[in-house]
C-alpha positions as CSV (number, residue, x, y, z in Angstrom):
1,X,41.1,0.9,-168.3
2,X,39.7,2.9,-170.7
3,X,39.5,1.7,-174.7
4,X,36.9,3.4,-176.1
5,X,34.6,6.6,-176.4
6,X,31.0,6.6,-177.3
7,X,30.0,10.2,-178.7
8,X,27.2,11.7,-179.5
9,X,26.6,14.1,-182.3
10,X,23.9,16.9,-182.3
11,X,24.6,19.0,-179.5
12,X,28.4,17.1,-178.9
13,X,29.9,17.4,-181.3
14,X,28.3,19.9,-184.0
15,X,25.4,22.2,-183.4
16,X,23.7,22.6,-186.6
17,X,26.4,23.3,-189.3
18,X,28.7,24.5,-186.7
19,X,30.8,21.9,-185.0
20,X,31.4,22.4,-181.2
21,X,34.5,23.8,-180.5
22,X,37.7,21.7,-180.0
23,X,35.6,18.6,-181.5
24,X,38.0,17.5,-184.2
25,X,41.0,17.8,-182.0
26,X,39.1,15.6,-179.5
27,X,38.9,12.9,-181.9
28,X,42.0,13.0,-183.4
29,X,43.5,12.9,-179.5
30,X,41.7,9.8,-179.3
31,X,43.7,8.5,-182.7
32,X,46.4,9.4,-181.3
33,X,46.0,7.0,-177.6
34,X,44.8,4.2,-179.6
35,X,41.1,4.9,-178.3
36,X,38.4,3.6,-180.4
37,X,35.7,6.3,-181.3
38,X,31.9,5.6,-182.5
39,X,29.7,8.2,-183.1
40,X,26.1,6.8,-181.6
41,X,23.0,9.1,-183.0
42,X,19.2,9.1,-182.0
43,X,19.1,11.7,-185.4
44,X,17.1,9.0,-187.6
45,X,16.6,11.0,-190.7
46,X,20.6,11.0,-192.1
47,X,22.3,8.2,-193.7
48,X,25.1,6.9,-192.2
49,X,27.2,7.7,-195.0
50,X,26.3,11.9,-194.9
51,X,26.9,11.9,-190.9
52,X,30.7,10.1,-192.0
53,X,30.8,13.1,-194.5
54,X,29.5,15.8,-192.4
55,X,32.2,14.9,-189.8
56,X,34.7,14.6,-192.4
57,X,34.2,18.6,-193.2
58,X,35.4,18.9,-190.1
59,X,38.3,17.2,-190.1
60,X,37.1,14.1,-188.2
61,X,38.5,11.1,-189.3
62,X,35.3,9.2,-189.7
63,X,33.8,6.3,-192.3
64,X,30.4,4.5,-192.3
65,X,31.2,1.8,-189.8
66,X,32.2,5.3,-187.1
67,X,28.6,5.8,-187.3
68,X,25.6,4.2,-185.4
69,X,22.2,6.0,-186.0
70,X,18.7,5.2,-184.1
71,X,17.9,4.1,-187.8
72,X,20.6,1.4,-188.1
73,X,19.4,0.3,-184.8
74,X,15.7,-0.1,-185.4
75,X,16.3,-1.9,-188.9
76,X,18.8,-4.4,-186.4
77,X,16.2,-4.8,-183.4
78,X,13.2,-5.5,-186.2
79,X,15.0,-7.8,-188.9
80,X,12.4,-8.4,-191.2
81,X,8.5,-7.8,-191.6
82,X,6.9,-4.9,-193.0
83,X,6.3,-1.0,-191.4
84,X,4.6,1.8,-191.6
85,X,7.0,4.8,-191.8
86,X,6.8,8.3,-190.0
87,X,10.6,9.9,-191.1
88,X,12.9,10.3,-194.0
89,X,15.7,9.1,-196.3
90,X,17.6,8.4,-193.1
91,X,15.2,5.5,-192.1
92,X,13.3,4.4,-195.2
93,X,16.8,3.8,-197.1
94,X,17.7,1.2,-194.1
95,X,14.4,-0.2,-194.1
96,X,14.9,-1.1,-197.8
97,X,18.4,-2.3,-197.6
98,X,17.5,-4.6,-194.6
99,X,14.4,-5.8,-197.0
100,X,12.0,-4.3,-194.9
101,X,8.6,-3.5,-197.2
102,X,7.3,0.3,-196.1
103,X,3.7,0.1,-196.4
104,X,0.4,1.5,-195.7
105,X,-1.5,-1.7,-195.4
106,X,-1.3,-4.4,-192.7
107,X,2.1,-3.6,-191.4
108,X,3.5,-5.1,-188.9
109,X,5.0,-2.2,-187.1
110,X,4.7,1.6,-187.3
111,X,8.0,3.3,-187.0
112,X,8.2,7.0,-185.9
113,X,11.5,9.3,-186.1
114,X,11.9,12.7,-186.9
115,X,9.6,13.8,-190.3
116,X,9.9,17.1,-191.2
117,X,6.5,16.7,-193.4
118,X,4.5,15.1,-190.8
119,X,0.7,15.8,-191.0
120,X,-2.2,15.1,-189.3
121,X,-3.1,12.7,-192.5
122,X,0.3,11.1,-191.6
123,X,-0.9,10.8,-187.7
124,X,-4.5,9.3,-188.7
125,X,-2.7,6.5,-190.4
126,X,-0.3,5.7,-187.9
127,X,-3.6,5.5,-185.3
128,X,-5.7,3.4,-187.0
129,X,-2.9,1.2,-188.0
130,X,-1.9,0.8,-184.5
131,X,-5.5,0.6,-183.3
132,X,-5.2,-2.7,-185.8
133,X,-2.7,-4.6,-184.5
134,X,0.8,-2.9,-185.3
135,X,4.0,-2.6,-183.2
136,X,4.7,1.3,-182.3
137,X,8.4,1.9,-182.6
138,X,10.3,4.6,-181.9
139,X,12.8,5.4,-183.2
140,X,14.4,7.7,-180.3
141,X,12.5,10.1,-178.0
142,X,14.0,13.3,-177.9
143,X,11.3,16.4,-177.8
144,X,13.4,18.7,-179.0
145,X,17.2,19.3,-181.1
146,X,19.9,21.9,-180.5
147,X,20.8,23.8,-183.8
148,X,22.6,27.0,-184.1
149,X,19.5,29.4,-184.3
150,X,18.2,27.6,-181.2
151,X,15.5,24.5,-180.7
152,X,13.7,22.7,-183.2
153,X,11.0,19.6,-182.3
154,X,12.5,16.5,-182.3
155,X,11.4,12.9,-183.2
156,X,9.7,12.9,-179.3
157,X,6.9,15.7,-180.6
158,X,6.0,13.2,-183.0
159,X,5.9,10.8,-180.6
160,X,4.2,12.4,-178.7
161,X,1.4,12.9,-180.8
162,X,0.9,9.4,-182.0
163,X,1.3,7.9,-178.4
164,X,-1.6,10.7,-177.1
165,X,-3.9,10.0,-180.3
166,X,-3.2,6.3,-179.9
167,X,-3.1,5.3,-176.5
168,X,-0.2,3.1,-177.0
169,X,2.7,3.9,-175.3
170,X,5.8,2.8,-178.3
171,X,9.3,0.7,-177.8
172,X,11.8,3.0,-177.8
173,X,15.4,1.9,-179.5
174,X,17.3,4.8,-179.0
175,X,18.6,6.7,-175.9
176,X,17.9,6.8,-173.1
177,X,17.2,2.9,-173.6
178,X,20.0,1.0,-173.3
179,X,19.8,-1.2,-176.8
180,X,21.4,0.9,-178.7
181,X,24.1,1.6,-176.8
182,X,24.6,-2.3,-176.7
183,X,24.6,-2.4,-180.1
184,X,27.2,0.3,-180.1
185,X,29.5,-2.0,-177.3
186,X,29.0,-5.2,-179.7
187,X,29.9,-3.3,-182.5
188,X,33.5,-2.2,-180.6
189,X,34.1,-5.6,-179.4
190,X,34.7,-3.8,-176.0
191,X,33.3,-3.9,-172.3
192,X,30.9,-1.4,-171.4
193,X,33.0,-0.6,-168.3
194,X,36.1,0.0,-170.6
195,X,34.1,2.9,-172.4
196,X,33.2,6.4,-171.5
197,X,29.7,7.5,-173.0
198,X,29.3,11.0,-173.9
199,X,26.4,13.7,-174.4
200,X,24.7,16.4,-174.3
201,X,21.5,15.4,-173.0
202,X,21.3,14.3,-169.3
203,X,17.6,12.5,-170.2
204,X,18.9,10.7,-173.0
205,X,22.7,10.5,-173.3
206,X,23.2,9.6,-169.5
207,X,21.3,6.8,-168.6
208,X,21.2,5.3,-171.5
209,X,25.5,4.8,-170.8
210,X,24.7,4.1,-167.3
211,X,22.0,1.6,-168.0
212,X,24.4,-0.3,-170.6
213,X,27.4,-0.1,-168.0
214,X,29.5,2.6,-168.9
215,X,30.8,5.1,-167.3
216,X,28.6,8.5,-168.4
217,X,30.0,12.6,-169.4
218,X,27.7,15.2,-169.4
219,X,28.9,17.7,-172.0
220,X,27.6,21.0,-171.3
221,X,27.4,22.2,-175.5
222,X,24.1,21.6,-176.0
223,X,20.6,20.7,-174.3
224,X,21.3,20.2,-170.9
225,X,22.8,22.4,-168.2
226,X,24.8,21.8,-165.3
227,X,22.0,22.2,-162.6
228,X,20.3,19.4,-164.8
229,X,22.7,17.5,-163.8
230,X,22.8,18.3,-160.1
231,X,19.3,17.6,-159.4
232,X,17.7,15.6,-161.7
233,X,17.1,12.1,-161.5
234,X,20.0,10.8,-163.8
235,X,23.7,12.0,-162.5
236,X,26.7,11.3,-164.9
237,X,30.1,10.7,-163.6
238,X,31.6,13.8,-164.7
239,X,30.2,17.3,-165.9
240,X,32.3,19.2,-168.2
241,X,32.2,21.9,-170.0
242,X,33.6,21.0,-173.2
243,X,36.3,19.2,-174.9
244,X,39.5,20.2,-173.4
245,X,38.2,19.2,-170.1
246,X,37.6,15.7,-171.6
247,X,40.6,16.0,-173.3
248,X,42.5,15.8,-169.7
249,X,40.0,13.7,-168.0
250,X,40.5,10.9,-170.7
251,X,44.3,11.2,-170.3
252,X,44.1,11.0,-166.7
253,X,41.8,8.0,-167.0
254,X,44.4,6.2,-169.5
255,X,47.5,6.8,-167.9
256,X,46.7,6.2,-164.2
């Protein structure tokens, strides 16, 4: 049985500005079966509420509660406290509204996601404050994003770079762990093995599906490539090309 879909966004279903071709009809298929659709993001840096609109320009039926970022997932896993912030509006705005003080001084974690103004001030802070006694979160871990004009780094460079200057390897929340694609099933109210998980990143999208219990799609509109697929160390169920092949594998899956 299949009752829901789990999609990703940058590289799935939009690549930059541009959405992926075929996206919007995907999703309004999905309307049609009676298929539930969340949109599950490591981005950290965007408010729920402009990925909703952003899909919305397409034509994508989409509100706040369609959208689950690596943000919205951090603020859940921590609950309270107080952090030291590496990112942008995306994450500091869920920080606050979860009561969460961002601070400089004592914190009880340091959160890094993707921070388009990080510095080496900004990396010197996040050391010494880890060297002290904070929690290292990350936010999600992927190196690098797929926009129209190509790659830019991703929340993983920054990672990187506070995990090498530290020496503390951090909790990841994102994919390719599996939390956040449990907080994506409890969110549904569905099974994992009644959902189909799907991405454009074989290191991140894939097992972090597989490790929750779903069954995993490779999209081939973004990151990875097929030959990723074939012989790297995470293999998803199915590797398509784009939306009209998931178009027919999802109504093959429903109505057998």
């Amino acid at each position: 049985m299949l009752t829901g879909v789990i999609l990703d966004l940058d590289g799935t279903v939009y690549l930059g500005s541009q959405q992926v071709p075929g996206a919007s009809d995907f999703v309004a298929f999905l309307a049609e079966k009676g298929i539930q659709c969340l949109f599950v993001t490591n981005r950290s840096n965007r408010k729920p509420e402009d990925v909703a609109g952003h899909l919305q320009e397409y034509g994508i039926p989409c509100e706040v509660e369609h959208v689950l970022t690596s943000s919205q997932a951090a603020v859940q896993y921590l609950k309270s406290g107080s952090a030291y912030v590496i990112g942008e509006e995306g994450l500091t705005s869920e920080l606050s509204k979860a009561g969460i003080d961002i601070t400089d001084r004592d914190p009880d974690y340091v959160i890094v996601s993707l921070d388009r103004q990080f510095s080496y001030e900004k990396l010197t802070t996040a050391c010494n404050l880890i060297a002290g006694g904070a929690t290292f979160i990350a936010t999600n871990p992927d190196k690098v994003l797929k926009v129209a004009t190509g790659l830019n780094p991703g929340t993983g460079s920054i990672v990187a770079a506070v995990e090498a200057a530290s020496g503390v390897k951090p909790l990841v929340i994102g994919k390719p762990e599996k939390l956040i694609m449990e907080m994506a099933l409890a969110r549904m109210g569905l099974a994992a093995e009644d959902v189909l998980a799907v991405g454009d990143n074989v290191m991140t999208d894939i097992p972090a599906g597989a490790a929750a219990g779903m069954r995993t799609v490779l999209l081939l509109t973004g990151v990875s490539q097929r030959h990723e697929a074939d012989s790297g160390p995470f293999r998803p169920d199915w590797v398509l090309d784009g939306f009209a092949e998931l178009t027919a594998l999802v109504r093959e899956l429903t109505e057998s």
